[in-house]
N, CA, C and O of each residue as an XYZ file, in Angstrom:
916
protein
N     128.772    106.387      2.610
C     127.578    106.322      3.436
C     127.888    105.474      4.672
O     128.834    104.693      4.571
N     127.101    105.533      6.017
C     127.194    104.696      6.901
C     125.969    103.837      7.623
O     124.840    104.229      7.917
N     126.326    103.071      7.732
C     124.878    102.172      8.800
C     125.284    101.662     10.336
O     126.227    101.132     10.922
N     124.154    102.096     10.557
C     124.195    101.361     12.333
C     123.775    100.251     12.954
O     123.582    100.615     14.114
N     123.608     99.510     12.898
C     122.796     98.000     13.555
C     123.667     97.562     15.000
O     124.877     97.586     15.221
N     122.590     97.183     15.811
C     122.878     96.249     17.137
C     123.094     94.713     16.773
O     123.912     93.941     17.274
N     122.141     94.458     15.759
C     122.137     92.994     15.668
C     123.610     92.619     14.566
O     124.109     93.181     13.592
N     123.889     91.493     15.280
C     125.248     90.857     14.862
C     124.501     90.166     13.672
O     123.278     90.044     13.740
N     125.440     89.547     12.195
C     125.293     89.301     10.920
C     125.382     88.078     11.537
O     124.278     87.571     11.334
N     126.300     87.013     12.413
C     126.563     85.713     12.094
C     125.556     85.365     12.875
O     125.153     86.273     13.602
N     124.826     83.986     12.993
C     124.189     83.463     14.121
C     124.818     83.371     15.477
O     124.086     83.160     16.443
N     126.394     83.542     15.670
C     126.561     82.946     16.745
C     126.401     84.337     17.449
O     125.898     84.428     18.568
N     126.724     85.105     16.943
C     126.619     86.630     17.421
C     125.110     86.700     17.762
O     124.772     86.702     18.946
N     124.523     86.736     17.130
C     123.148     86.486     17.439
C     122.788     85.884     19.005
O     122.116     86.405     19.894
N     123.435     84.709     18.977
C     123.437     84.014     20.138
C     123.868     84.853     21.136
O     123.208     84.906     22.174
N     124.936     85.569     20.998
C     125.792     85.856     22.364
C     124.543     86.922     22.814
O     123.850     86.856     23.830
N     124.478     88.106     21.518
C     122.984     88.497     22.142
C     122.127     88.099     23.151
O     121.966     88.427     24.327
N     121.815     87.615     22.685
C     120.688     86.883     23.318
C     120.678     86.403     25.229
O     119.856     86.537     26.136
N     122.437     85.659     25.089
C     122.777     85.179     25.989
C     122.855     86.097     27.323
O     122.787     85.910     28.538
N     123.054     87.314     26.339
C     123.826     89.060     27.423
C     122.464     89.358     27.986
O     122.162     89.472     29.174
N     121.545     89.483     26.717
C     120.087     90.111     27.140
C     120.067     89.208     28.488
O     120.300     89.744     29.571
N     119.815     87.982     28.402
C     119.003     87.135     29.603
C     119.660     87.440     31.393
O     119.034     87.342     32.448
N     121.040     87.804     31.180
C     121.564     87.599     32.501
C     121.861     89.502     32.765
O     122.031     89.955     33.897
N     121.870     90.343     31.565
C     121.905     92.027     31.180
C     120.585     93.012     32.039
O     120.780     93.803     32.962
N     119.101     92.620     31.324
C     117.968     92.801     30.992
C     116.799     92.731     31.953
O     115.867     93.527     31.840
N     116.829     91.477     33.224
C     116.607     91.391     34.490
C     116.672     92.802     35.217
O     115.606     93.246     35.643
N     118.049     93.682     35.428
C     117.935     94.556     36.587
C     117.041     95.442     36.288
O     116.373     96.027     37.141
N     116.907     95.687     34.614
C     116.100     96.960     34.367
C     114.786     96.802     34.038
O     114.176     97.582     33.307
N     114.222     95.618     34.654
C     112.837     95.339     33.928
C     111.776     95.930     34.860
O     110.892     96.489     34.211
N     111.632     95.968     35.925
C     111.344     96.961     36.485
C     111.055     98.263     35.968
O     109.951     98.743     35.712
N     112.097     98.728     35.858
C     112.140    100.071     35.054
C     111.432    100.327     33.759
O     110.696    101.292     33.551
N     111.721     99.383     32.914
C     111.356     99.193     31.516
C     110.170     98.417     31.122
O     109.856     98.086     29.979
N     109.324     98.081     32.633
C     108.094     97.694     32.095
C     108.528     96.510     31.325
O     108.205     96.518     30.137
N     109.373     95.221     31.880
C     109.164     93.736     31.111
C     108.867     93.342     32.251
O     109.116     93.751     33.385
N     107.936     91.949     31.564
C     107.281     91.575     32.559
C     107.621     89.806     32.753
O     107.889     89.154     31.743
N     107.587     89.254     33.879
C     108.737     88.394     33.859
C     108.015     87.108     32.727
O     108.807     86.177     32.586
N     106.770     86.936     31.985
C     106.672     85.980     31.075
C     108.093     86.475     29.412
O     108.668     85.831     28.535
N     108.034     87.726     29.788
C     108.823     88.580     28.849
C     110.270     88.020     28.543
O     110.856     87.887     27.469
N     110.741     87.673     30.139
C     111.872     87.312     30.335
C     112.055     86.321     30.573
O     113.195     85.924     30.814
N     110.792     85.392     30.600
C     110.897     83.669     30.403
C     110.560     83.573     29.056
O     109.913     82.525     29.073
N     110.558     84.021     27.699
C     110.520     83.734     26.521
C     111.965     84.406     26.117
O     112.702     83.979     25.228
N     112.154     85.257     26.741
C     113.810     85.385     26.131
C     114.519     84.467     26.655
O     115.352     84.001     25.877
N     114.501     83.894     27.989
C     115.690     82.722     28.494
C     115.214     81.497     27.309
O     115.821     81.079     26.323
N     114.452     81.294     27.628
C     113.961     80.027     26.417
C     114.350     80.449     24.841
O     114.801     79.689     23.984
N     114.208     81.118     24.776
C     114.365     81.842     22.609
C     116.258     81.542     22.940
O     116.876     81.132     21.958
N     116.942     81.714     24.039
C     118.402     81.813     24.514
C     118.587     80.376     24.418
O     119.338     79.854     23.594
N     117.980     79.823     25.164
C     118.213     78.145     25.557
C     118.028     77.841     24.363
O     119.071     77.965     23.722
N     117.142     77.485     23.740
C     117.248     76.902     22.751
C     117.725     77.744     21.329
O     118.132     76.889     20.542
N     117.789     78.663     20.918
C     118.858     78.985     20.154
C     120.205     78.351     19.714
O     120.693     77.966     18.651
N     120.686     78.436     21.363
C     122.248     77.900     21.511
C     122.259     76.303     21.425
O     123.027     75.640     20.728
N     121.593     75.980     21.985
C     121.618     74.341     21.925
C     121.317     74.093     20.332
O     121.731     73.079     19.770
N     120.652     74.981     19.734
C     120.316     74.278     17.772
C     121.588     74.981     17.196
O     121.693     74.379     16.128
N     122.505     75.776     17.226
C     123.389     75.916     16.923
C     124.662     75.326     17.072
O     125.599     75.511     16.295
N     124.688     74.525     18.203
C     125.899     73.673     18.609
C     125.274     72.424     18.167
O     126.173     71.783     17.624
N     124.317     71.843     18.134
C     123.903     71.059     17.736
C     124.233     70.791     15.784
O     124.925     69.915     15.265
N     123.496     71.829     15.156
C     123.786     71.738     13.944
C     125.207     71.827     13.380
O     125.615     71.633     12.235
N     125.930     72.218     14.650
C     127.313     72.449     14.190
C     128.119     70.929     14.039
O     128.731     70.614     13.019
N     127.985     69.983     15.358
C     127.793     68.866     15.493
C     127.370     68.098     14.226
O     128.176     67.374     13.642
N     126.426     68.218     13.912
C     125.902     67.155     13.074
C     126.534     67.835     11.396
O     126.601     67.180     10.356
N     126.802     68.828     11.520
C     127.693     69.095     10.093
C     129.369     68.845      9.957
O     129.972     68.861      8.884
N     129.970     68.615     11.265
C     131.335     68.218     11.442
C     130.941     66.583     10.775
O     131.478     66.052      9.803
N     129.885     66.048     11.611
C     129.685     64.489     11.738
C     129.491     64.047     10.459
O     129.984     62.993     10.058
N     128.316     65.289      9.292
C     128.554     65.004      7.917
C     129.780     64.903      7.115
O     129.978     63.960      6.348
N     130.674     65.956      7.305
C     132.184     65.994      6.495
C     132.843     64.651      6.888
O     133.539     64.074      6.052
N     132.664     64.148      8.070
C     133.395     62.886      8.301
C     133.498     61.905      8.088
O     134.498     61.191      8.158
N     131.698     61.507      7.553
C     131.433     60.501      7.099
C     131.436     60.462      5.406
O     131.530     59.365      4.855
N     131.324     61.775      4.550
C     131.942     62.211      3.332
C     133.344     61.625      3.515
O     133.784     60.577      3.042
N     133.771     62.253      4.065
C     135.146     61.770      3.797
C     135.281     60.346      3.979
O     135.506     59.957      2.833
N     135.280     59.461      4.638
C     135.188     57.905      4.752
C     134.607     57.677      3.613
O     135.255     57.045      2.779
N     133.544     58.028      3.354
C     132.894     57.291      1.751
C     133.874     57.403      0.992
O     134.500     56.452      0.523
N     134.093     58.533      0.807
C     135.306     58.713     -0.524
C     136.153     57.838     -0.552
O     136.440     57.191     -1.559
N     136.963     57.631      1.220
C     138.545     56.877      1.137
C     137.754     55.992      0.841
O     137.987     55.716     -0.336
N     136.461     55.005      1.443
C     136.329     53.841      1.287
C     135.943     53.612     -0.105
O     136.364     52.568     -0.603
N     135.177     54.430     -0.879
C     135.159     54.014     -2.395
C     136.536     54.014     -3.184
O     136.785     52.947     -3.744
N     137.580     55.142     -3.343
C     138.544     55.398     -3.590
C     139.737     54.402     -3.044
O     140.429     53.842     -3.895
N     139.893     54.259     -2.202
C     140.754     53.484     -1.657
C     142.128     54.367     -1.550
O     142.506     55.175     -2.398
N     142.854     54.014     -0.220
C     143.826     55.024      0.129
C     144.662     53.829      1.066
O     144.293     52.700      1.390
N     146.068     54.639      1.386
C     146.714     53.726      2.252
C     146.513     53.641      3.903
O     147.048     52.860      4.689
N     145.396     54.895      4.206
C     145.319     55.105      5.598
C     144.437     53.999      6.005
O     143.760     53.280      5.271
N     144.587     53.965      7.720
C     143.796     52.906      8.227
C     142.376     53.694      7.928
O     142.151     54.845      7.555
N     141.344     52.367      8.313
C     139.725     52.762      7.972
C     138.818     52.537      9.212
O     138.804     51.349      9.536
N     138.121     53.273      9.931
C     136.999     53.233     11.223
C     136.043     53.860     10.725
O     136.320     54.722      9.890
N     134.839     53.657     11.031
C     133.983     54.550     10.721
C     133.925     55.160     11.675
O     134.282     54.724     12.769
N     133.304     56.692     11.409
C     133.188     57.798     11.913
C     132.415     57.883     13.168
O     131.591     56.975     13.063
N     132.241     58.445     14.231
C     131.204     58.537     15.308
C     130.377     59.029     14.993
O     130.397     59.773     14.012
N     129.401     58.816     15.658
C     128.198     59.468     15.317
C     127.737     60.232     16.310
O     127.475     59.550     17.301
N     127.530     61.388     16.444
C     127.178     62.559     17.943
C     126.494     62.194     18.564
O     125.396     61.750     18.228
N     126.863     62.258     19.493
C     124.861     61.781     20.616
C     124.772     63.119     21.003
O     125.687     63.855     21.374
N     123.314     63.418     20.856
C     122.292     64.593     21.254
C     122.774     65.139     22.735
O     122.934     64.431     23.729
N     122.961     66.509     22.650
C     123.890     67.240     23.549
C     122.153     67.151     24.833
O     120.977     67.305     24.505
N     122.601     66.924     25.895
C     121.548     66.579     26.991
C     121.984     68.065     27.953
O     123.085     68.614     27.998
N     120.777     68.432     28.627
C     119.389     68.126     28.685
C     119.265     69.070     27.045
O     120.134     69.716     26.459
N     118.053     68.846     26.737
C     117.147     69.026     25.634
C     116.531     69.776     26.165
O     115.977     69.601     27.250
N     116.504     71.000     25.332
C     115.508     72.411     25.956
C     114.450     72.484     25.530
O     114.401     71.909     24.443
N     113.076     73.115     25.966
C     111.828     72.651     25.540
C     111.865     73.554     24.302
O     112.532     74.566     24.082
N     110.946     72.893     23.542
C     110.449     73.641     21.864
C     110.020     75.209     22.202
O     109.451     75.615     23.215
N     110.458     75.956     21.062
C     110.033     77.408     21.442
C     109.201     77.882     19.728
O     109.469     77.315     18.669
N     108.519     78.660     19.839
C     108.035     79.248     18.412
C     109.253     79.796     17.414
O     110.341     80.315     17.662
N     108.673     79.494     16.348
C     109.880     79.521     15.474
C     109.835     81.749     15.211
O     108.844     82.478     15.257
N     111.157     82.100     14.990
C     111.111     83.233     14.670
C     111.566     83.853     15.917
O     110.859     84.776     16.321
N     112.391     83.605     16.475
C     113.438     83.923     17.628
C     114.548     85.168     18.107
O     115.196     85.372     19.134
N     114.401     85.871     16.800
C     115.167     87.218     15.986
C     114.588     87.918     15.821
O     114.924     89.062     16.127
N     113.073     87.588     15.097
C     112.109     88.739     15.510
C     111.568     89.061     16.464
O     111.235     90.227     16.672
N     111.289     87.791     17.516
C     110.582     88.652     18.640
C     111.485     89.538     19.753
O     110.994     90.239     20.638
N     113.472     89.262     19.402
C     114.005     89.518     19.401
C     114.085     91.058     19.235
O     114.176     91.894     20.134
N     114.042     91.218     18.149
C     114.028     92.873     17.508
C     112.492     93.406     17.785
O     112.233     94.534     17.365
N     111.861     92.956     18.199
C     110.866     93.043     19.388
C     110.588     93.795     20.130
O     110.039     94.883     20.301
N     111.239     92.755     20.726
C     111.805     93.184     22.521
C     112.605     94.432     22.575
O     112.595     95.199     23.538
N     113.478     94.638     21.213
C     114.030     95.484     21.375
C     114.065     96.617     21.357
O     114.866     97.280     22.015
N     113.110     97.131     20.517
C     112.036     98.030     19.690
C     111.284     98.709     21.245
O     111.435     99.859     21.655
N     110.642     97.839     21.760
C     109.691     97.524     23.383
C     110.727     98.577     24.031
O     110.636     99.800     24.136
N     111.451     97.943     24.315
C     112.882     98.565     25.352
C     113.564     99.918     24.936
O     114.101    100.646     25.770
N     113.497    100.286     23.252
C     113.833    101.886     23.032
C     112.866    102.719     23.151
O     113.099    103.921     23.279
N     111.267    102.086     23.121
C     110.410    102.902     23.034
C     109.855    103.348     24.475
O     108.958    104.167     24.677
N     110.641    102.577     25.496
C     110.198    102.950     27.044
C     110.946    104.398     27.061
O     111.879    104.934     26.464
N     109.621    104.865     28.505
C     110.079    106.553     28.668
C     111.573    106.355     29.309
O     112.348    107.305     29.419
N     111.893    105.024     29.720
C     112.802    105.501     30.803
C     113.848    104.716     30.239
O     114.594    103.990     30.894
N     113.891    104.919     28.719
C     115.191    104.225     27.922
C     116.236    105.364     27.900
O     115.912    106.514     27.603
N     117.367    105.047     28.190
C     118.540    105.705     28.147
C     119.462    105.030     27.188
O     119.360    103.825     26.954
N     120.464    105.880     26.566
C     121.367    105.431     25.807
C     122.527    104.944     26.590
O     123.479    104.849     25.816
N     122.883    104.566     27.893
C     123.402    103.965     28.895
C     123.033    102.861     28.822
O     123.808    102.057     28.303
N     121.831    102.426     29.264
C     120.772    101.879     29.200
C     121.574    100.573     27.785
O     122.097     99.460     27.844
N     121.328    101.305     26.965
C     121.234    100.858     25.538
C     123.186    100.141     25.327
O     123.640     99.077     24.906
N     123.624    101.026     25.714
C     124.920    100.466     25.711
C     125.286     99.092     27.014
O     126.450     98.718     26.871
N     124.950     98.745     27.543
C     124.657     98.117     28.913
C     124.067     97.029     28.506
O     124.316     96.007     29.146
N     123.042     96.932     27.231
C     122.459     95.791     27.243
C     122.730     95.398     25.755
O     122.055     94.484     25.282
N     123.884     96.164     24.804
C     124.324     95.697     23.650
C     123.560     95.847     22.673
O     123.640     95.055     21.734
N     122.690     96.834     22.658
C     121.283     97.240     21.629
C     121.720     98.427     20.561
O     121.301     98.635     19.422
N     122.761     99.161     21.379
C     123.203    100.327     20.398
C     124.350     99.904     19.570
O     125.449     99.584     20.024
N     123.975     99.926     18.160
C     125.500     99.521     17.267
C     126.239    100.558     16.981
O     125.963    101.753     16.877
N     127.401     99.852     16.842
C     128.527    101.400     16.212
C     128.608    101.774     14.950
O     128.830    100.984     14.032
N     128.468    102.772     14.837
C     128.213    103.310     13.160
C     129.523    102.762     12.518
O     130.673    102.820     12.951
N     128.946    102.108     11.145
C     129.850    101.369     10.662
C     130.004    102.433      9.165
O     128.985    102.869      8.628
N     131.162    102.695      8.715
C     131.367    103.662      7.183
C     131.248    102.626      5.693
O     132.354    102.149      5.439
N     130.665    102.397      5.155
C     130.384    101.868      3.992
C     130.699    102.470      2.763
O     129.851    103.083      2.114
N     132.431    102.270      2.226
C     133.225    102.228      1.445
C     132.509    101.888     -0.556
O     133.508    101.510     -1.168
N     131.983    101.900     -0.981
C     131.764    101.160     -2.530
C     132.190    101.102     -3.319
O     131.853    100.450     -4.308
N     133.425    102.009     -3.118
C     134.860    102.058     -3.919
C     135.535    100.601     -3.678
O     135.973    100.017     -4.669
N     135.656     99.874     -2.156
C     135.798     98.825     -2.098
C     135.365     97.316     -2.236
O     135.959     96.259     -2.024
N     133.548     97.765     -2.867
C     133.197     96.305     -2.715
C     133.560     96.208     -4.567
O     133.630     96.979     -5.524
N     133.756     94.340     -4.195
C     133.976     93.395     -5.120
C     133.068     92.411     -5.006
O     132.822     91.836     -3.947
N     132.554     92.185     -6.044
C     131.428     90.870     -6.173
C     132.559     89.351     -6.107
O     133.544     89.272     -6.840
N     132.128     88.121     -4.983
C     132.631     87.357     -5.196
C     131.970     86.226     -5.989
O     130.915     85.834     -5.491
N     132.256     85.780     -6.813
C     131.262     84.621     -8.291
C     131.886     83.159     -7.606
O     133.032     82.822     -7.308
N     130.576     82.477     -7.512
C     131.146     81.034     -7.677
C     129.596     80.239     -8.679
O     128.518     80.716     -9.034
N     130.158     79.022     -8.815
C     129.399     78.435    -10.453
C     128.571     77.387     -9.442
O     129.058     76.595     -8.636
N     127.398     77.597     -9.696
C     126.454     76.101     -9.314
C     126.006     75.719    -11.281
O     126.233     76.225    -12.380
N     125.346     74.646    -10.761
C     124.541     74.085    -12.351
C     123.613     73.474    -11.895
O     123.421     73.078    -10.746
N     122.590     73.322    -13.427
C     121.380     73.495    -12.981
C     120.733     72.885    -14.288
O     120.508     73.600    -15.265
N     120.462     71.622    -14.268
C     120.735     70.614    -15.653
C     121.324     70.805    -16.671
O     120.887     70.757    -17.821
N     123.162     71.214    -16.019
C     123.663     71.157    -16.955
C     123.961     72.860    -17.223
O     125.087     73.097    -17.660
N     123.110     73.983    -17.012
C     123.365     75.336    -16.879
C     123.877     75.628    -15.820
O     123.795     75.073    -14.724
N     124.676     76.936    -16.294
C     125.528     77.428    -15.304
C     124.686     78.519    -14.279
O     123.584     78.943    -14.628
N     125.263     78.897    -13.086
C     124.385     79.146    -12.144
C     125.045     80.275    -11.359
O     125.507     79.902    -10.281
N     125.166     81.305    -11.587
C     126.072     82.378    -10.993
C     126.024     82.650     -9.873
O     125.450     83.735     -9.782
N     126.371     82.193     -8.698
C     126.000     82.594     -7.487
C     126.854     83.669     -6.575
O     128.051     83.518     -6.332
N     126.134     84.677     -6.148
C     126.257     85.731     -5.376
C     126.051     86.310     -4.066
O     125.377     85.618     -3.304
N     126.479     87.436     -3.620
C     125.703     88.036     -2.296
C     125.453     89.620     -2.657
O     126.306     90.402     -3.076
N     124.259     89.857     -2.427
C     124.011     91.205     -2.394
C     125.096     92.247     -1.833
O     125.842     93.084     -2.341
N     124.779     91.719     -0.346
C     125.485     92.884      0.600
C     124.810     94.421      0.511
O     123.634     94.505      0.863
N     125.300     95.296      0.187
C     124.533     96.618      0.512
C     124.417     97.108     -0.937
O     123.899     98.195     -1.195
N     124.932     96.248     -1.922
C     124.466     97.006     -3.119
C     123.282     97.063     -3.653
O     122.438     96.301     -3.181
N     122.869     98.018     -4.832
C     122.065     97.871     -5.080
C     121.195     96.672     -6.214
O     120.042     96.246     -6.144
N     122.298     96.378     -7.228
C     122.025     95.347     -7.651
C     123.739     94.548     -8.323
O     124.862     94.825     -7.903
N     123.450     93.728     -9.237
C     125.193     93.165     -9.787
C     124.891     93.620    -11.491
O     123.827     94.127    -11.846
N     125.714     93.413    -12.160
C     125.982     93.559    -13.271
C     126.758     92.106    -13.772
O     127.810     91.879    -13.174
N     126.367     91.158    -14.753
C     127.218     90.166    -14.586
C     127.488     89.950    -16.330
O     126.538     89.862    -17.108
N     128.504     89.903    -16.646
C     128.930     89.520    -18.189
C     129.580     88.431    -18.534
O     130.509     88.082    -17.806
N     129.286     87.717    -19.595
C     129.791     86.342    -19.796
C     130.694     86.194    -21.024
O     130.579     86.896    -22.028
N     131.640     85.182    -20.857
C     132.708     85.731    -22.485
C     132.160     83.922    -23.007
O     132.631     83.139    -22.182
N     131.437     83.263    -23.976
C     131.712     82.259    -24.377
C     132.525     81.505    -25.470
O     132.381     80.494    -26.157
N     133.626     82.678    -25.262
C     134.904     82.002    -26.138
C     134.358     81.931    -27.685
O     134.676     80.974    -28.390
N     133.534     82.975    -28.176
C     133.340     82.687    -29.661
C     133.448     84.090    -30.594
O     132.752     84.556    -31.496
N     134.798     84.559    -29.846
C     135.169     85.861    -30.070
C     134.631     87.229    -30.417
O     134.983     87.973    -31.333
N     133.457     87.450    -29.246
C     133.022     88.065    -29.003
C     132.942     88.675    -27.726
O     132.027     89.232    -27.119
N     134.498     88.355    -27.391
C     134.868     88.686    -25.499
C     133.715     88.738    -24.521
O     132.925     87.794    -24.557
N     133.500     89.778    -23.593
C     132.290     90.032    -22.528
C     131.223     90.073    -22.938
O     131.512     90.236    -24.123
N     129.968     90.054    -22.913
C     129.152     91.011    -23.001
C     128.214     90.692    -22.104
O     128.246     89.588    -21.561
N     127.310     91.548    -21.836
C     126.065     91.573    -20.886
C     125.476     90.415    -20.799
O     124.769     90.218    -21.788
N     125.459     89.440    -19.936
C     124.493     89.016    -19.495
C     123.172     88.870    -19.004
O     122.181     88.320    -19.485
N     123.423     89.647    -17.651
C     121.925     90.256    -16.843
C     122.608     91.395    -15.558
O     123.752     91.619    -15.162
N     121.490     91.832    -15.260
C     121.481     93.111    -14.249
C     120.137     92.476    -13.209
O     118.912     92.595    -13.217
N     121.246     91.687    -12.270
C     120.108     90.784    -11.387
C     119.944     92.259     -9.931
O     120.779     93.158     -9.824
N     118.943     92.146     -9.197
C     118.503     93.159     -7.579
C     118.656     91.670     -6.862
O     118.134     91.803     -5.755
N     119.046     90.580     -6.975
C     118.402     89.676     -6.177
C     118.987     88.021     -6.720
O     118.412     87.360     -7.585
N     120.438     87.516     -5.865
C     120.821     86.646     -6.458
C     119.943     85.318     -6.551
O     119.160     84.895     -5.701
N     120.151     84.957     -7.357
C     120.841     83.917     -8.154
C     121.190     84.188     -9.684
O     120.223     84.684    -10.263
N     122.094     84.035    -10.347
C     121.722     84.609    -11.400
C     121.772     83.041    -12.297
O     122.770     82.336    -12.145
N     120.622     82.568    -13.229
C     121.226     81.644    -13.920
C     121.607     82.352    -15.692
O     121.333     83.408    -16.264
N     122.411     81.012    -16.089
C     122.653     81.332    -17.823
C     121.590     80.482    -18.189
O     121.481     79.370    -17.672
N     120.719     80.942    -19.115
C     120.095     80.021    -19.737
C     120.167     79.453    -21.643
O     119.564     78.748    -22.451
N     121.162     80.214    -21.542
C     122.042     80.074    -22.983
C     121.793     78.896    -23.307
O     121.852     77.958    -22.512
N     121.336     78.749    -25.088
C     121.678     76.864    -25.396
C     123.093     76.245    -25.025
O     124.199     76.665    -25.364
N     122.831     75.323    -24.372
C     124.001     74.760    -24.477
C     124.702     73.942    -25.568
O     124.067     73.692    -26.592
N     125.853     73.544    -25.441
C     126.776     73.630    -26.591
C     126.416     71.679    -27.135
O     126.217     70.904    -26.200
N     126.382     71.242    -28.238
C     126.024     70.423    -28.772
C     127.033     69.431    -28.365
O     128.158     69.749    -27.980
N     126.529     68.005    -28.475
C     127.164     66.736    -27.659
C     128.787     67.343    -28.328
O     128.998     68.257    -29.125
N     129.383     66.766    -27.892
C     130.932     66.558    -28.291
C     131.914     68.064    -29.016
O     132.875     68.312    -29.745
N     130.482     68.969    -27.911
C     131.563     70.410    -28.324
C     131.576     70.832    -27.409
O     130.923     71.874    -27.463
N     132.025     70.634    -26.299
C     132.276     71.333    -25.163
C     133.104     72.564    -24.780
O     134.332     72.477    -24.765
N     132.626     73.440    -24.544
C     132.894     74.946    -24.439
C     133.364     75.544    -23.107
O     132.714     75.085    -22.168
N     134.170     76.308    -22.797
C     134.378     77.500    -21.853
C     133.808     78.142    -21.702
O     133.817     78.856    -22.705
N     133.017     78.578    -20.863
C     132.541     80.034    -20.682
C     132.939     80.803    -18.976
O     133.009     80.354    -17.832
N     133.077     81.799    -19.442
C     133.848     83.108    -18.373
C     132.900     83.930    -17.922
O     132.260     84.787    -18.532
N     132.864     83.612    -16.848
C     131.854     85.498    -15.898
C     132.748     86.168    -15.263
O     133.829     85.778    -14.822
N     132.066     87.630    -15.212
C     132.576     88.540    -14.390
C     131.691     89.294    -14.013
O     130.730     89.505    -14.752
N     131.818     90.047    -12.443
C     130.350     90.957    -12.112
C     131.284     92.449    -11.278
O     132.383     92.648    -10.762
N     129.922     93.280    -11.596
C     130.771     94.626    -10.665
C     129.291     94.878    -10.536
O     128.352     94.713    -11.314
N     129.428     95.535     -8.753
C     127.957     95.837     -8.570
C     127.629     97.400     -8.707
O     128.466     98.302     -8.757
N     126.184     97.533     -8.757
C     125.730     98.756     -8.982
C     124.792     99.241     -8.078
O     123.789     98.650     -7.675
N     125.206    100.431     -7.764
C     124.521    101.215     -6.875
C     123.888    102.614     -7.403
O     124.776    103.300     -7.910
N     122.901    103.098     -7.426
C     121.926    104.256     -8.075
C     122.392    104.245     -9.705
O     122.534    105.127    -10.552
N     122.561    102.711     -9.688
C     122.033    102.716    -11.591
C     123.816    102.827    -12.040
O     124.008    102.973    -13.247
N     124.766    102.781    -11.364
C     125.976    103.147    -11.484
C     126.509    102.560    -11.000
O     126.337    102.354     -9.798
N     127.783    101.782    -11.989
C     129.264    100.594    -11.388
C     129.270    101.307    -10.436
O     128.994    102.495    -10.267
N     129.665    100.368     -9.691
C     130.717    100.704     -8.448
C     131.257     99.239     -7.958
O     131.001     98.036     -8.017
N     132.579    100.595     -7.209
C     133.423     99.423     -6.957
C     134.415     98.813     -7.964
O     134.661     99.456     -8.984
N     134.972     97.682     -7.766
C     135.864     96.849     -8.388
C     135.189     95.670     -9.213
O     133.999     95.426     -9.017
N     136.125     94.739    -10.375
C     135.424     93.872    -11.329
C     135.827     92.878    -10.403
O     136.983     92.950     -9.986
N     134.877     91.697     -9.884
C     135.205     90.386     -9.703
C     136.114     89.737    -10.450
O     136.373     90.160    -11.577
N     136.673     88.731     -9.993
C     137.501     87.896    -10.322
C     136.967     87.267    -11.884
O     135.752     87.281    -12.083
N     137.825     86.756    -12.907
C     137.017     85.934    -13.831
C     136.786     84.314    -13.359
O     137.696     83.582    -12.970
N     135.425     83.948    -13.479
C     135.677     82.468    -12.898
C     135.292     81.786    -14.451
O     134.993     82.442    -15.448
N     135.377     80.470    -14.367
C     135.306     79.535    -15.890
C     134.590     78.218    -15.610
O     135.105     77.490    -14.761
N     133.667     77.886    -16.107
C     132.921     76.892    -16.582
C     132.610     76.124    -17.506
O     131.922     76.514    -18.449
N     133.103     74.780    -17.390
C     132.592     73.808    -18.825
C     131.749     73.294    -18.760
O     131.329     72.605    -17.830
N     131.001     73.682    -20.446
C     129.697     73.118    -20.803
C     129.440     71.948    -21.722
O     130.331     71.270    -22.233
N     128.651     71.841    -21.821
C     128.439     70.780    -23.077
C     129.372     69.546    -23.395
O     129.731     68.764    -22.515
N     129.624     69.467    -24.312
C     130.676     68.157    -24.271
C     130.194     66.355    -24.237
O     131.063     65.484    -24.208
C-alpha cells in the first residue's frame, strides 16, 4: 500500500515548513485569497515555533550535563569537576501565540487546496504536495523497550501504520511464549503477580504487528526483564 503526506513526521521538519510557507506564500496571496492577518499568524506560529524548539533543545543538552556532573560528583571519577552552564534565554523573545500551531497549519493548508486558483505548481512551490511514499509490511518490525511501573513491566512501543501489535511473554517456567495481549494502542503493561521476595525471575517479550487481523512483518527482537527478587 502507499501514503502521501506534505507534513514532515519530525518537529524540525515541521519547522522548516513553516519557515518556507512565510517567505513561499506572500506572492500568491493575492491569488489565493490570504489575507495579510493570515500571514501575520503564520510568521508568528513560525517565530515562535522555532525559537521553542531551539530553546527546548537547549535546555535538554543543559539537562544531560548537569546529569552527568551529579553522577561524576556522587560517584567520583578522576576527571576535573566545573559545574555545568546554564543557557541564557535565546533573545529577542517572540510574542506568545495560541497553542495548536500544526493545526491551524493544516488549516491554512486545506484553505489554499480548496482555492479555485490552486494549482499543483502552486502546491509544489509552496511544499504542500507530498511524495507518495510505498509502505512495505513485509518489512516492519516492532521495536520493544521495558519501562516499570511499581515494579511491573511496561512494554513500550510505536504503532506506526499498523494496525495493532501482538506481544508474547516467556516467564521462564517452561512454558516458552505465550500470548500476552493484542494492544491497537501502545502502552502495553504486564500485570502478572509478581514473583515473591527472594525469587527473582526473568521474563522475555516479543511482538510482531498485525494488520487486517493478520501477522505481519517480522518478530521483534527478544528483550529481558528482572522481576521480583
Amino acid at each position: 500500500m502507499s501514503t502521501t503526506t506534505y507534513m514532515p513526521s519530525t518537529d524540525s521538519g515541521k519547522a522548516d515548513l513553516l519557515n518556507h510557507l512565510t517567505t513561499a506564500l506572500p506572492p500568491y496571496a493575492t491569488l489565493l485569497n490570504i489575507s495579510g492577518d493570515e500571514l501575520a499568524i503564520l510568521n508568528n506560529d513560525t517565530t515562535s515555533f522555532r525559537y521553542t524548539i531551539q530553546s527546548a533543545g537547549d535546555m535538554q543538552a543543559c539537562s544531560k550535563s548537569w546529569t552527568a556532573f551529579k553522577n561524576q560528583l556522587r560517584d567520583g571519577t578522576n576527571a576535573s569537576m566545573s559545574f555545568p552552564k546554564t543557557p541564557i534565554a535565546i533573545q529577542p523573545v517572540p510574542s506568545v501565540v495560541n497553542e495548536g500551531v500544526i493545526p491551524r497549519l493544516s488549516a491554512l493548508v486545506g484553505q489554499i487546496k480548496a482555492n479555485k486558483n490552486y494549482t499543483d505548481a502552486i502546491g509544489k512551490d509552496l511544499w504542500i504536495i507530498g511524495a507518495t511514499q510505498v509502505i512495505d509490511p513485509s518489512t516492519w518490525k516492532p521495536i520493544l523497550s521495558i519501562q516499570n511501573q511499581a515494579g511491573h513491566p511496561i512494554i513500550a512501543w510505536t504503532k506506526g501504520n499498523a494496525a495493532a501489535i501482538e506481544i508474547w511473554v516467556d516467564r521462564g517456567n517452561g512454558n516458552n511464549f505465550t500470548l500476552l495481549a493484542i494492544n491497537i494502542e501502545p502502552n502495553t503493561p504486564d500485570k502478572w503477580p509478581l514473583p515473591a521476595a527472594g525469587n527473582g525471575q526473568v521474563w522475555k517479550y516479543k511482538a510482531i504487528y498485525l494488520l487486517h487481523d493478520e501477522q505481519v512483518g517480522q518478530w521483534s527482537d527478544v528483550i529481558s526483564v528482572s522481576v521480583g527478587g
